[in-house]
N, C-alpha and C positions, 0 to 999 in steps of 0.2 A: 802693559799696553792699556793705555784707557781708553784709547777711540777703540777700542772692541766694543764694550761695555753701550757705550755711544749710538756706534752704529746698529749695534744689535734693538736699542731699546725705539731708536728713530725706525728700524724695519717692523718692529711689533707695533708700534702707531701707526706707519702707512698700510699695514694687514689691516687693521680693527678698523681705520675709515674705509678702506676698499671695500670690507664684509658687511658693514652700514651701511653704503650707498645702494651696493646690491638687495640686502634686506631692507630698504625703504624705498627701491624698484620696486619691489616683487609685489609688497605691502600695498601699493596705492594698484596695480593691479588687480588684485583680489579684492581689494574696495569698491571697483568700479561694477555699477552696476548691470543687471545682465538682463534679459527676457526670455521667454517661454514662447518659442513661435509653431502653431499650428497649421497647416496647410491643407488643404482640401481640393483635388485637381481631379476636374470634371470635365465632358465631352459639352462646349457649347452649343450644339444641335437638339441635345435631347438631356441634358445635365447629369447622364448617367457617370461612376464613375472611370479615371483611368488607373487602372494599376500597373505595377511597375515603370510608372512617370522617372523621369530624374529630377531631382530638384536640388539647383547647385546655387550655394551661396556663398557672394564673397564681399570684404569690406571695400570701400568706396571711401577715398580721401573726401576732404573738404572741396576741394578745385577736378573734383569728378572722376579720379584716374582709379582705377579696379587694384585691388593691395593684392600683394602677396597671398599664396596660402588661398584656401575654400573649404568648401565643406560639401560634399554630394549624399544626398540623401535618398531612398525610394521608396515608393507609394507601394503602402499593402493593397489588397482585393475591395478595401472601402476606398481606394483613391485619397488616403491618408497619409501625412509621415511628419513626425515634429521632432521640436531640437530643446533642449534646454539650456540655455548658457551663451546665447549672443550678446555679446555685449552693445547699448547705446550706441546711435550714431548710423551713419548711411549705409544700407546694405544692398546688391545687386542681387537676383533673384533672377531665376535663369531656369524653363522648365523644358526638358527634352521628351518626347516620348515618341517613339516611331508611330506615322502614319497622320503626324500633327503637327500643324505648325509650331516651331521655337517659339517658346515665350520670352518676352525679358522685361523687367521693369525695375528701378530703383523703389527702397522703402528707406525711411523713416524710420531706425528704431529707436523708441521714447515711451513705451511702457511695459512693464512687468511681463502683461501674457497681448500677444497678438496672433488675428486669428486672419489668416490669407486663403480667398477661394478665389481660382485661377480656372479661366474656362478657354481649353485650346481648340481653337479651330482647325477644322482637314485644311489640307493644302487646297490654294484656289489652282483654274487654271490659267496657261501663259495668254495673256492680250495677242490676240491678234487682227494686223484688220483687216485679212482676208474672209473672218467671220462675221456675221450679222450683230449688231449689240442693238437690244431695248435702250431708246433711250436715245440712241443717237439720230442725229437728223440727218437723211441719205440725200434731202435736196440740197442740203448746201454743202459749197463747196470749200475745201479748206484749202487754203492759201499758205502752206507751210514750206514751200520750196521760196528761197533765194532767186531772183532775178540772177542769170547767166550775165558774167564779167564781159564788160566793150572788151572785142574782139583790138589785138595789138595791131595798129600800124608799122608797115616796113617803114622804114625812114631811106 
């Protein structure tokens, strides 16, 4: 039988480019380069810090859609927490911490080390306009309501 021979040697050439392609995947991964991001999440009223913040990161396509996969991180007692190893390219940044407003913001990642200080605000409260607001003018009147539809003729 010679197509044994044949077939066996065309199987050990489609192995060895298989196991190249994957090992020059992996390779241009590890080449890409990464950064060193630090964070810093403070109380906007008085800059003290917060600890045990969450700080949640995830990658961002080109056309803005949030990737797979994250990374949740939290704040020690300095209102600190950092990552080493984000790679390049747009990153969502996403800060929880009870008793404060959600943060969120897209970044830019394009250097080595970068350094984020995030300052969350308490929750405001709900509008209402049964209350008084500075600021608003009580003499005039607002004209927000639709004129009422002509009433339908019987025919």
């Amino acid at each position: 039988m010679k197509s044994a021979p044949i077939v066996c040697s065309l199987a050990c050439l489609l192995l060895f480019f298989a196991v190249l392609g994957t090992a020059s995947a992996q390779k241009d991964k590890e080449d890409e380069p990464t950064a060193v991001l630090n964070f810093l999440i403070v109380k906007e009223d008085n800059g003290k810090p917060v600890r045990n913040a969450a700080v949640i990161m995830h990658p961002v396509s080109n056309h803005g859609k949030q990737g797979r996969g994250g990374l949740e991180l939290k704040t020690d007692s300095n209102g600190k927490t950092s990552f080493d190893g984000i790679p390049y390219g747009k990153l969502r940044v996403q800060v929880l911490a009870s008793g404060f407003q959600t943060f969120g913001e897209d970044y830019e990642v394009n250097q080595g080390k970068m350094e984020f200080v995030v300052k969350l605000k308490r929750p405001q409260g709900q509008y209402s306009i049964y209350d008084d607001h500075p600021g608003d003018k009580k003499d005039e009147k607002k004209d927000d309501k639709a004129p009422p539809p002509a009433a339908a003729k019987p025919q």
